[in-house]
N, C-alpha and C positions, 0 to 999 in steps of 0.2 A: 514505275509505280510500286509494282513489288518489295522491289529493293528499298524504297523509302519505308512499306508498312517494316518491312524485316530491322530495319536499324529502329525504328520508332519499339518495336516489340523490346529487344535485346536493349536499349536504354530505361524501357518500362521495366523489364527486368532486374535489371542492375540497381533501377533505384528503390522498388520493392524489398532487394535484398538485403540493404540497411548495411549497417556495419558490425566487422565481426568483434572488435574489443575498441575500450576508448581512446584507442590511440589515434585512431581513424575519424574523418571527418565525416558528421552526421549530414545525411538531407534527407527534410521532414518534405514530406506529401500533404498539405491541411486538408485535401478531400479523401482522403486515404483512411480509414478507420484504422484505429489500435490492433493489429494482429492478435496479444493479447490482453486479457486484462490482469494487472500486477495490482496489487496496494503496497504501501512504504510501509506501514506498520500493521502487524497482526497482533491481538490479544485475545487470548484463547482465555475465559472469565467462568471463574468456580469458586463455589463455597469454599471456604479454609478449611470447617468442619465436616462436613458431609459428602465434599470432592465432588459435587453433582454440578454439571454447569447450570450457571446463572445469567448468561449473557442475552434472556430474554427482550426484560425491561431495562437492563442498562444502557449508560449514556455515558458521553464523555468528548476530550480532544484530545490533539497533537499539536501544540505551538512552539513554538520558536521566538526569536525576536521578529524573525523576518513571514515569518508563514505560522499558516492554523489552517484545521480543521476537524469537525465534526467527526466523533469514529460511527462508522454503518455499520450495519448490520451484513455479518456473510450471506451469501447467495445459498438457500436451502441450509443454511449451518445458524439459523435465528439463537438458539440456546447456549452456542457456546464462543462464536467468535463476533469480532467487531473490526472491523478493519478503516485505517487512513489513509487518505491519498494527499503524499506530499513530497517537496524534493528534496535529494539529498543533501543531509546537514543532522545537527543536532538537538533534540527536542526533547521535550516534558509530554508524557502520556501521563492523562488523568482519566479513571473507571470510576464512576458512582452509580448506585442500585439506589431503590429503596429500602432500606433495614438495613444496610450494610455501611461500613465506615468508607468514607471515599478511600480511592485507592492511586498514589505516586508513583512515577518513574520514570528518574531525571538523568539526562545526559543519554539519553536513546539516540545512536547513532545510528541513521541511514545512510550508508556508503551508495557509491554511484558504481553502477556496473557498466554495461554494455552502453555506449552511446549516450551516457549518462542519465541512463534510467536507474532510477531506485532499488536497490537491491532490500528487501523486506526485513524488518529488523521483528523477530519474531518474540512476541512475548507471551508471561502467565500472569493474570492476576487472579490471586486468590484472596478474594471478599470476607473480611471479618466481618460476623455481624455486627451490628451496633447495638443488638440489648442484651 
């Protein structure tokens, strides 16, 4: 009975350990939480003029033909970043505030890293106002 916990561990193990580049074949755990949390796209949102972040009340996405979504708010970082979670491929980020001019940026590529997770395509938008 030992011996069966011992291989059950050392396979728990092994699958835990994931893969080390995407050359390698992944195997997902669906009861298994995310080790970490990654987003695909970062933008880090500031005045043009005054360089003070503004990513308070802003809003926006990250679409594709094939995929979208909504950018959030960083975790403790409310004022200056907004992050998407999406897979790798090619995308249009869009930033709008209130008083500022919306704000583009097309052909945002999120390349696949490890196991074919998203490697974060990191950007700046700086907010022209609108009056």
């Amino acid at each position: 009975m030992l011996l069966h916990c011992s291989r059950s561990l050392v396979v728990l193990a092994v699958l835990a350990a994931g893969c080390s580049d995407s050359t390698q074949p992944c195997i997902a755990l669906p009861a298994t939480p995310p080790i970490a949390f990654q987003p695909a796209v970062v933008v880090g949102i500031s005045d043009s003029i005054t360089g003070k972040p503004v990513a308070d009340s802003a809003s926006g996405t990250v679409r594709s033909i094939v995929a979208s979504d909504s950018l959030h708010h960083g975790y403790g970082q409310m004022d200056s970043i907004v992050y998407g979670m999406v897979s790798p491929g090619t995308y249009t980020v869009m930033v709008q505030r209130p008083g500022y001019i919306p704000w583009y940026r097309y052909n945002v590529v999120v390349a696949a890293g490890n196991c074919g997770m998203a490697v974060p395509a990191n950007l700046t938008a700086r907010l022209k106002p609108s009056v």
